[in-house]
N, C-alpha and C positions, 0 to 999 in steps of 0.2 A: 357365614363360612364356618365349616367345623376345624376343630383344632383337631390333627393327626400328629404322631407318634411316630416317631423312626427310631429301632433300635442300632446300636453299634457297640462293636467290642466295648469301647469304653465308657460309654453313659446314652442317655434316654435325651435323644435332641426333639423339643417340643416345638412347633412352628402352629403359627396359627394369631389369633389378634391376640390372646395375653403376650404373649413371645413381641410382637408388633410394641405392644402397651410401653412394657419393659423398656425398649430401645430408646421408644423418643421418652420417656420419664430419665433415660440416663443420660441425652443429648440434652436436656433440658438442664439439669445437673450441671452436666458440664459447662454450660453456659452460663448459670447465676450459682459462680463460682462463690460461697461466703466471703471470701477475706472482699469482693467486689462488691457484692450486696452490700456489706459493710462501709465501706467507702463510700457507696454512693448514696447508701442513705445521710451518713454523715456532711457529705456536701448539700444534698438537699434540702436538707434543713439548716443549713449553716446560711444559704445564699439569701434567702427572703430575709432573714434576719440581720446577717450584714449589710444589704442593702439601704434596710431600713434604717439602722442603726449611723451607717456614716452618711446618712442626709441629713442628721440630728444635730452634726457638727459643723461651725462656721471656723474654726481654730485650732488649734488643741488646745484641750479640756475647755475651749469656749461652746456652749451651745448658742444652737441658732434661736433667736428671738421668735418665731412662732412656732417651734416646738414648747418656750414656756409657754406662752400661750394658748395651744392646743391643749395643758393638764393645769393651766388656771381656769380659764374658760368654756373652754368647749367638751372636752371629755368627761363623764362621771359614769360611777361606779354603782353598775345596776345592781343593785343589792336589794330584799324585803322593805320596802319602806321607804325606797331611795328614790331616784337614783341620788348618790351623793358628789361631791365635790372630792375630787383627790386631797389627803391632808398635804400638805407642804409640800403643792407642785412641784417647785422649780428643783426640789431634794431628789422627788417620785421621777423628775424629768431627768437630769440627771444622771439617777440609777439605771431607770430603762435604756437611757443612750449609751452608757459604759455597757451595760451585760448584751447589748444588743452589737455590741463588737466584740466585747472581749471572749463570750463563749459561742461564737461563731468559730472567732480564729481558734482556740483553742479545739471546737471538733474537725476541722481543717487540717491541725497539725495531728489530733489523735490523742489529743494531751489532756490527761484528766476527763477525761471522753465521757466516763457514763456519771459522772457530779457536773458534767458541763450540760450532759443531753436534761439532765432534773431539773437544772436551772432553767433549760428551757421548759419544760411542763409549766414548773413557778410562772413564768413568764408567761406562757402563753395560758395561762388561769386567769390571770389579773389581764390579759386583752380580751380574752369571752367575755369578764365580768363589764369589762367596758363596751365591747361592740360585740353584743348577744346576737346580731344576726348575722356575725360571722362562723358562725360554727361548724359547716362540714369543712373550710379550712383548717380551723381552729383544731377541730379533731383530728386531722390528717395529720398535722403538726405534731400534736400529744401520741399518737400512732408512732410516729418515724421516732421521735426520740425517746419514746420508752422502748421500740424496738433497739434502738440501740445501747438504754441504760439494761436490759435485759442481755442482750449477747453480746455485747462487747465492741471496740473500734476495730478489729480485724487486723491483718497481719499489715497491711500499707498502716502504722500509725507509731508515732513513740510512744503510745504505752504499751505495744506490744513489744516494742524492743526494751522496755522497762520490765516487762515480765508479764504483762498481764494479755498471756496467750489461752483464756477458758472460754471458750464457745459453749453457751450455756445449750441443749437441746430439751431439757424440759423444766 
């Protein structure tokens, strides 16, 4: 289809498939709204990991007995030369069951967002180095929360009503 040209007193009205292109690229827009994209990537990534994280616990602050045992026994650290043993599981278990709630809720609430989204990278570095043949999750993971240490928790979050309103674009 050829694009034509109508002129009018006040400007040059283009119709045709760029003019098409245009419209739904601006419905599109308006659909994955930022401050939304922002939020939901931030839940996306919060929810695997909280879930994960509160079946670690039988208490508070008690962990479940075969979470230590899954980083005494079973899990190691596929490294050159390894695979190795966790150093001082039940420490390693521990840490992962705290960060594996606490910076969950924290991208949840928007709090501390893009040193909570990092922590999850950290974290999810040390589960590829454990379970290597999970890695297009793994990567999807490292995706969502460096997208969000990159632009930010968006406007549904307290750190944007802390100030940290900069949508980074390049």
């Amino acid at each position: 289809m050829a694009m034509s040209e109508y002129q009018t007193e006040s400007a040059t009205l283009t119709v045709g498939p760029s003019n098409r292109l245009d419209r739904v690229i601006r419905r599109v827009e308006w659909i994955a709204q930022p401050w939304l994209v922002q939020m939901l990537l931030r839940l996306a990534i919060a929810v695997p990991f909280l879930k994960s994280g509160l079946l670690k616990w039988d208490d508070f602050l008690q962990l479940n007995e075969t979470v230590i045992y899954l980083f005494t026994d079973e899990f190691r650290l596929h490294l050159p030369g390894g695979p190795y043993a966790f150093p001082a599981p039940a420490l390693v278990a521990f840490l992962a069951a705290c960060g594996e709630v606490f910076l969950p809720l924290l991208l949840i609430l928007g709090l501390g967002t893009r040193l909570a989204a990092l922590g999850i990278v950290l974290m999810t570095i040390v589960i590829q180095i454990t379970v290597p043949e999970g890695w297009p999750v793994h990567l999807t993971w490292v995706a969502i929360a460096l997208a969000i240490a990159a632009f930010g928790p968006g406007r549904l979050s307290v750190d944007y009503l802390l100030g940290d309103r900069r949508l980074r674009s390049r």
